[in-house]
TIVONU-112858 format. One record per residue: residue number from 1; residue in one letter; x, z negated, y negated of N, C-alpha, C in turn. Coordinates in steps of 0.05 Angstrom, whole numbers, always signed. Layout:
% residues N
+-----+---+--------+--------+--------+--------+--------+--------+--------+--------+--------+
!   k ! r !    nxx !    nzz !    nyy !   caxx !   cazz !   cayy !    cxx !    czz !    cyy !
+-----+---+--------+--------+--------+--------+--------+--------+--------+--------+--------+
! NUM ! A !      X !      Z !      Y !      X !      Z !      Y !      X !      Z !      Y !
...
+-----+---+--------+--------+--------+--------+--------+--------+--------+--------+--------+
//
This chain:
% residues 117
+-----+---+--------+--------+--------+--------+--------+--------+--------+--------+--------+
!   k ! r !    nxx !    nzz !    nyy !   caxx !   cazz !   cayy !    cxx !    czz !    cyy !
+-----+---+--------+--------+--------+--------+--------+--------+--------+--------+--------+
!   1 ! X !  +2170 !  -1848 !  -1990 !  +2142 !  -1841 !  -1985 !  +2125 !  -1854 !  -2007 !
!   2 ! X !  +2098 !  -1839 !  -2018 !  +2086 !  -1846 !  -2033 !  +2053 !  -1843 !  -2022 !
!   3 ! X !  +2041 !  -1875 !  -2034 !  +2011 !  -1870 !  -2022 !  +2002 !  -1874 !  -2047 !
!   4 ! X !  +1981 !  -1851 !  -2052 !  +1968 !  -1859 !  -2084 !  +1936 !  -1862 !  -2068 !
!   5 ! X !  +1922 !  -1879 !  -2086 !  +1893 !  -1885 !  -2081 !  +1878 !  -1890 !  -2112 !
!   6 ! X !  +1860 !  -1874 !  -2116 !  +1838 !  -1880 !  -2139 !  +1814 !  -1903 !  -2130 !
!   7 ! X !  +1815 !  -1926 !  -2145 !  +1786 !  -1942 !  -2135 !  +1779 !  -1950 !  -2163 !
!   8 ! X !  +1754 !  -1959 !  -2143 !  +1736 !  -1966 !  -2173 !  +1750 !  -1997 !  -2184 !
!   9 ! X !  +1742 !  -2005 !  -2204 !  +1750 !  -2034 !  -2214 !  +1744 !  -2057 !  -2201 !
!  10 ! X !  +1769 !  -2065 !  -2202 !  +1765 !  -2100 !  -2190 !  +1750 !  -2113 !  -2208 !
!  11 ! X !  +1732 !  -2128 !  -2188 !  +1723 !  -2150 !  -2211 !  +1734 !  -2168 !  -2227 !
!  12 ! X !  +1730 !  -2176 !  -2246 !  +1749 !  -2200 !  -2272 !  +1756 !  -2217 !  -2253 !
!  13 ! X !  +1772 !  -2228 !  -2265 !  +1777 !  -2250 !  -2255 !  +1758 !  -2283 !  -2260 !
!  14 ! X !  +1744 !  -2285 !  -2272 !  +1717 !  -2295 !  -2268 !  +1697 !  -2297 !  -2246 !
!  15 ! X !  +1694 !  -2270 !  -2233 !  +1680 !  -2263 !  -2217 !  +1702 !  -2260 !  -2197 !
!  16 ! X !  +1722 !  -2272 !  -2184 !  +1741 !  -2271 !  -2160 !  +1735 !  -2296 !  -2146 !
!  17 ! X !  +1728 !  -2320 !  -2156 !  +1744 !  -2346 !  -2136 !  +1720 !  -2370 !  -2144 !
!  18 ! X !  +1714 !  -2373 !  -2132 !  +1689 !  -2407 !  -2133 !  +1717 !  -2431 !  -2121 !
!  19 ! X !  +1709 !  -2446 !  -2125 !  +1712 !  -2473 !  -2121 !  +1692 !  -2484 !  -2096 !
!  20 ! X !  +1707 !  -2502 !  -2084 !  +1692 !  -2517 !  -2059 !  +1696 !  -2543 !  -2058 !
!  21 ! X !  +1684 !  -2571 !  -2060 !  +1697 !  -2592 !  -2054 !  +1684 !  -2606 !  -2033 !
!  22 ! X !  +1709 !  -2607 !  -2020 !  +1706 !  -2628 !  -1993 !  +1724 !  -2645 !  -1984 !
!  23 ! X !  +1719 !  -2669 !  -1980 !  +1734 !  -2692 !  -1975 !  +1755 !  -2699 !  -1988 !
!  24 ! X !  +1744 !  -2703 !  -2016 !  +1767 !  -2699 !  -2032 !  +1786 !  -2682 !  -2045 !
!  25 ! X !  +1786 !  -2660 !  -2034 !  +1798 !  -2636 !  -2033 !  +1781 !  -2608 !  -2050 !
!  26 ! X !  +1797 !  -2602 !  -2061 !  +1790 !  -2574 !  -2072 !  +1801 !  -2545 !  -2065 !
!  27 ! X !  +1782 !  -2532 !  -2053 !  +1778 !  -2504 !  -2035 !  +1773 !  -2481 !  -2056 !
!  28 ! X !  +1789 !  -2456 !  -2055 !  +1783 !  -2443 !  -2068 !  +1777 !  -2414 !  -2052 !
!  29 ! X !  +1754 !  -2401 !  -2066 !  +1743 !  -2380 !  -2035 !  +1742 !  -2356 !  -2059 !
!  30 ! X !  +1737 !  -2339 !  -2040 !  +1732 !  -2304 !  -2057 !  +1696 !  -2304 !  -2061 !
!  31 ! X !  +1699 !  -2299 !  -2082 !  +1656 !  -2283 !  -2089 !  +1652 !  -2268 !  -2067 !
!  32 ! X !  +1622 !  -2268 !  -2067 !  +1616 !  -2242 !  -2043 !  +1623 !  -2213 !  -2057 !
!  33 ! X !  +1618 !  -2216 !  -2084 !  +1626 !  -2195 !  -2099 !  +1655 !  -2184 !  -2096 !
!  34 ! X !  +1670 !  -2205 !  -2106 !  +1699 !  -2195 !  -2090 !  +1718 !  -2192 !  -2063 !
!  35 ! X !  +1699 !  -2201 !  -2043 !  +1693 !  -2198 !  -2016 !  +1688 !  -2172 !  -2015 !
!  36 ! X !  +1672 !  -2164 !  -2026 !  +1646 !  -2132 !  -2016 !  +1679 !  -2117 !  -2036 !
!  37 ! X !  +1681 !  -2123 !  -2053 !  +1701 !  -2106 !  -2071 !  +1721 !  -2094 !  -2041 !
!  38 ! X !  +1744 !  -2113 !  -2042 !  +1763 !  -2114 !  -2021 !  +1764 !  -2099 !  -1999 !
!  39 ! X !  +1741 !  -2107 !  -1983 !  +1734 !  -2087 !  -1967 !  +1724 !  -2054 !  -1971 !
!  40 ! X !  +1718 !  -2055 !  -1986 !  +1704 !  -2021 !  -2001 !  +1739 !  -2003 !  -1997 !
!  41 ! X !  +1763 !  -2029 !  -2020 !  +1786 !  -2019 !  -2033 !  +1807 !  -2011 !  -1996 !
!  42 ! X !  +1795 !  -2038 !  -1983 !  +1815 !  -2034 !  -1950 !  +1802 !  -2004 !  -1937 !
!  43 ! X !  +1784 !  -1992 !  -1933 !  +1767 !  -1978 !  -1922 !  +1776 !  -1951 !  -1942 !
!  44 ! X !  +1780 !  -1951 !  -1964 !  +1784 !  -1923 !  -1973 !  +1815 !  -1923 !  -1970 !
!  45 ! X !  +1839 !  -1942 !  -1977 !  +1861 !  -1938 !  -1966 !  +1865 !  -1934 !  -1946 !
!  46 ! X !  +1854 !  -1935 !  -1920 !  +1862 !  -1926 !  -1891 !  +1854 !  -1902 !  -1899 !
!  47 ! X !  +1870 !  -1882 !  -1897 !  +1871 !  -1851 !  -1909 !  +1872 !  -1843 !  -1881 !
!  48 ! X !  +1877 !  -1856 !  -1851 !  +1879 !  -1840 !  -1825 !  +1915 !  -1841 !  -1818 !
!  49 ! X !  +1933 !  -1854 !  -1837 !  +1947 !  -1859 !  -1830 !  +1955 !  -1885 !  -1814 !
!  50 ! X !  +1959 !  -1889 !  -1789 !  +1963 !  -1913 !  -1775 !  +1980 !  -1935 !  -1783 !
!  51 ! X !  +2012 !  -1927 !  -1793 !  +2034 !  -1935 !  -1793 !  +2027 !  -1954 !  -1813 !
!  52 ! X !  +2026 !  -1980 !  -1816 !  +2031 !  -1998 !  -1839 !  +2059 !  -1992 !  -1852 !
!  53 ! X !  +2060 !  -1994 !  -1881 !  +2084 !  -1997 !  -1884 !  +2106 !  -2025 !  -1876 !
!  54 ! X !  +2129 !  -2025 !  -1875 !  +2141 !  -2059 !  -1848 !  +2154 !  -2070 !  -1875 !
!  55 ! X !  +2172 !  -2050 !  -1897 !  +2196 !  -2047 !  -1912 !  +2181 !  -2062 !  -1938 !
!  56 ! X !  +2202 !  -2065 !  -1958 !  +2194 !  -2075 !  -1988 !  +2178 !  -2051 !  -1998 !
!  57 ! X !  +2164 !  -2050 !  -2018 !  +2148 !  -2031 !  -2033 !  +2152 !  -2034 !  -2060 !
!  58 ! X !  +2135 !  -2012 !  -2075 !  +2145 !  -2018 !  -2110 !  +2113 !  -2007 !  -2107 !
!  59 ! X !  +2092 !  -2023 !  -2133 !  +2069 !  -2015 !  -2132 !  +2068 !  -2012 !  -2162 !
!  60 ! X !  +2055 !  -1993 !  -2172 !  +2050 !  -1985 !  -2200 !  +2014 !  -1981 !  -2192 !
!  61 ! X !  +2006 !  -2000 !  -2216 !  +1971 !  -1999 !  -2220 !  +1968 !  -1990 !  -2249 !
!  62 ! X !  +1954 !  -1966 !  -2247 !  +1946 !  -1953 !  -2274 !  +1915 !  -1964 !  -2278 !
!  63 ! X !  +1914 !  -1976 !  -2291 !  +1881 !  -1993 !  -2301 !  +1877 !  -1976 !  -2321 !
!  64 ! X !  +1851 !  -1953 !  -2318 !  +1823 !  -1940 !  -2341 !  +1811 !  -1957 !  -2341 !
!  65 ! X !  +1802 !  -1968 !  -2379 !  +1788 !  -1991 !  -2376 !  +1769 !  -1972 !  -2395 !
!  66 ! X !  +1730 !  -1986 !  -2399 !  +1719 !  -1976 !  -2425 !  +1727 !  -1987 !  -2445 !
!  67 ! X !  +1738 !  -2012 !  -2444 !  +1747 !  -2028 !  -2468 !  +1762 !  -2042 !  -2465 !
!  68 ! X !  +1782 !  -2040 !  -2482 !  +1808 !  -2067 !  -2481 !  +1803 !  -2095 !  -2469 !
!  69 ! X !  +1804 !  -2097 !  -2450 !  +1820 !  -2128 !  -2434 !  +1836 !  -2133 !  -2418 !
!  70 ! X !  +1834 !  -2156 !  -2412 !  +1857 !  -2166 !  -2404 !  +1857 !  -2149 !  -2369 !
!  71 ! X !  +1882 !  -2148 !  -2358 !  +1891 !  -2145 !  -2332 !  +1900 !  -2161 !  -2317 !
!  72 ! X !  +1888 !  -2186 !  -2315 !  +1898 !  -2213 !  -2295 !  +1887 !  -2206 !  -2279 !
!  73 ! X !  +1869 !  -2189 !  -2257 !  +1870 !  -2189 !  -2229 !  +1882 !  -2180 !  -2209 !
!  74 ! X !  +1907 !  -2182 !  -2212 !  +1923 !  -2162 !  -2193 !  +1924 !  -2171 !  -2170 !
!  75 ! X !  +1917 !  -2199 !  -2167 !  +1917 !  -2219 !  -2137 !  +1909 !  -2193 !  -2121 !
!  76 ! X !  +1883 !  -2189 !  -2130 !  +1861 !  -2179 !  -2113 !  +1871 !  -2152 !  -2098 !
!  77 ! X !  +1888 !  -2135 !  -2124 !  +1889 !  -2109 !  -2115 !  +1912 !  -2107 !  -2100 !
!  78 ! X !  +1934 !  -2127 !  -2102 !  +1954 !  -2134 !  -2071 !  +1945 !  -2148 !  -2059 !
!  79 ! X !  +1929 !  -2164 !  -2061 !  +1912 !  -2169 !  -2025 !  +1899 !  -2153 !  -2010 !
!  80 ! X !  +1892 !  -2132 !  -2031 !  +1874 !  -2112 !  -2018 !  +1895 !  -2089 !  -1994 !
!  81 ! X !  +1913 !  -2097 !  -2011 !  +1940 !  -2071 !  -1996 !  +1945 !  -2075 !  -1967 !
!  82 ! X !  +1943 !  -2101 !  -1963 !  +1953 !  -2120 !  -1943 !  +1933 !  -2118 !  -1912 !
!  83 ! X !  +1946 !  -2100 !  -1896 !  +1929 !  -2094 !  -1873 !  +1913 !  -2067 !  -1874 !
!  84 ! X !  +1921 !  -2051 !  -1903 !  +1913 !  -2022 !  -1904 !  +1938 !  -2006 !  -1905 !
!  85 ! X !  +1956 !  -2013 !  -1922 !  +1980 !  -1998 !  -1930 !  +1995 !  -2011 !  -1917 !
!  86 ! X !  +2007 !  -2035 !  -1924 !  +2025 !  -2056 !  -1917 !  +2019 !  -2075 !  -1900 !
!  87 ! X !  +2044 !  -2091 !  -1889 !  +2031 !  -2103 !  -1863 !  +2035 !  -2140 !  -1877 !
!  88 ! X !  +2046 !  -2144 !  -1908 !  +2043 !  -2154 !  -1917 !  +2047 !  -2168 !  -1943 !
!  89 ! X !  +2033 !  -2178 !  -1960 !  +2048 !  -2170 !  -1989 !  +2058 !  -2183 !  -2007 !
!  90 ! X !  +2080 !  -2195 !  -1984 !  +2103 !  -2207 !  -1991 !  +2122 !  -2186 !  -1993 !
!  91 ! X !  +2113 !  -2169 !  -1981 !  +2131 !  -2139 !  -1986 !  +2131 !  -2124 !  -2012 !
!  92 ! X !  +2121 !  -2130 !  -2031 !  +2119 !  -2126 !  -2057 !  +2136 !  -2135 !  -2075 !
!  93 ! X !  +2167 !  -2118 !  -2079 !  +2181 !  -2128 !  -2094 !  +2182 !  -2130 !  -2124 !
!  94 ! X !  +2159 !  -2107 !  -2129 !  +2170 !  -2096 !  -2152 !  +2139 !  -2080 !  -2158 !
!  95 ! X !  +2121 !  -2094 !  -2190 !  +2101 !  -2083 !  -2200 !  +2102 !  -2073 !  -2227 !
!  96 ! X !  +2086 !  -2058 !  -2229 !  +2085 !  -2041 !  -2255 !  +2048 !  -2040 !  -2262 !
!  97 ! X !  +2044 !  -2055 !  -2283 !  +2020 !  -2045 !  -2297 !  +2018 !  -2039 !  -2316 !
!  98 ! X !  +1990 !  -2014 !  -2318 !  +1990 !  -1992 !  -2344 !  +1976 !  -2001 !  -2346 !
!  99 ! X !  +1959 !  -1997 !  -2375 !  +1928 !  -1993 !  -2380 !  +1927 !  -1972 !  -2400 !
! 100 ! X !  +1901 !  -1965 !  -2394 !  +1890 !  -1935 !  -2417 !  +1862 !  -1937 !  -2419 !
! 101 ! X !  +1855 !  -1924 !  -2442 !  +1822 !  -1923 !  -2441 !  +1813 !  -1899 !  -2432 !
! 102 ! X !  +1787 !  -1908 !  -2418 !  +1776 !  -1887 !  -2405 !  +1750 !  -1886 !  -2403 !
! 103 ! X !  +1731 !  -1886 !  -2426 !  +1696 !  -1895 !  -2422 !  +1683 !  -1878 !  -2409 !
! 104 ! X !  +1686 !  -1869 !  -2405 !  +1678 !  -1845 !  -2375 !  +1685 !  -1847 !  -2349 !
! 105 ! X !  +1699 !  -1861 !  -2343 !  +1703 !  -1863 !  -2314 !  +1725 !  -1880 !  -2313 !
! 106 ! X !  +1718 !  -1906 !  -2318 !  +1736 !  -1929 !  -2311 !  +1738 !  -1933 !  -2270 !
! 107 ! X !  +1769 !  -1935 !  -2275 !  +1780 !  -1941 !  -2250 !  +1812 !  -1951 !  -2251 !
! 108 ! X !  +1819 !  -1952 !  -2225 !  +1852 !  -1960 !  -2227 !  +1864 !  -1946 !  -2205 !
! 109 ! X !  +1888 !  -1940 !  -2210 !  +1895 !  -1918 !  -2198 !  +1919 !  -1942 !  -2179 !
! 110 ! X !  +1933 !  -1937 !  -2150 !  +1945 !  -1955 !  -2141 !  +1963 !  -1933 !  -2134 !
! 111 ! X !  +1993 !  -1935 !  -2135 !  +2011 !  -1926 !  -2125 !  +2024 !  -1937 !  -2112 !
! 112 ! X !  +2039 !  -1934 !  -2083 !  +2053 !  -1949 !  -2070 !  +2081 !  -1937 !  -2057 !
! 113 ! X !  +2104 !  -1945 !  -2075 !  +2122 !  -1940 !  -2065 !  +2139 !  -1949 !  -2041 !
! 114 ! X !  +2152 !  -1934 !  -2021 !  +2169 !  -1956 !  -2005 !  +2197 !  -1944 !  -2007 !
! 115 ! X !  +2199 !  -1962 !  -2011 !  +2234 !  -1970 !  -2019 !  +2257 !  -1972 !  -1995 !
! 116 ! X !  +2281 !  -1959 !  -2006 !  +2295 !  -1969 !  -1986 !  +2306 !  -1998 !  -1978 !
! 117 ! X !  +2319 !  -2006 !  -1950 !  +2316 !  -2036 !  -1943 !  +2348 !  -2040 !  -1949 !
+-----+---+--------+--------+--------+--------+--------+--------+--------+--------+--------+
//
């Protein structure tokens, strides 16, 4: 089985994670920006299909960028999977990222394979 989903761009990785310190300790939290992201990306993956996937998966992310950079946020876009597609994403055995240019309509494309067990 194959779930494909078009979303808009994750935020950099810059704009993912603050810092918190308390009692010594250092906390690390999501932006509201990549909060509001996440949820936008969980909300258009529930396509009306109920079934989480349970099994391993293979995820291929095709990144349209307007301009060459880097692709370090993938945290985001397998956390995002997690409670839309999958039930969790430790189930992620196996990633594949593209990139291409696209100054017209930057996005990333998510494919989600499930694999046999």
């Amino acid at each position: 089985m194959i779930r494909k989903f078009t979303l808009e761009l994750p935020p950099t990785t810059n704009n993912l994670y603050r810092a918190a310190h308390r009692g010594g300790r250092t906390y690390q939290y999501l932006t509201g920006e990549a909060r509001a992201w996440k949820e936008a990306a969980q909300w258009e993956m529930k396509d009306g299909r109920c079934r989480l996937i349970e099994g391993p998966v293979e995820v291929v992310a095709t990144f349209y960028l307007k301009r060459d950079r880097d692709v370090d946020n993938l945290k985001i876009l397998i956390d995002s999977l997690e409670g839309a597609v999958i039930a969790n994403d430790r189930q992620v055995e196996a990633l594949h990222v593209f990139k291409h240019k696209d100054a017209k309509k930057p996005r990333v494309v998510l494919e989600v394979y499930e694999l046999e067990e």
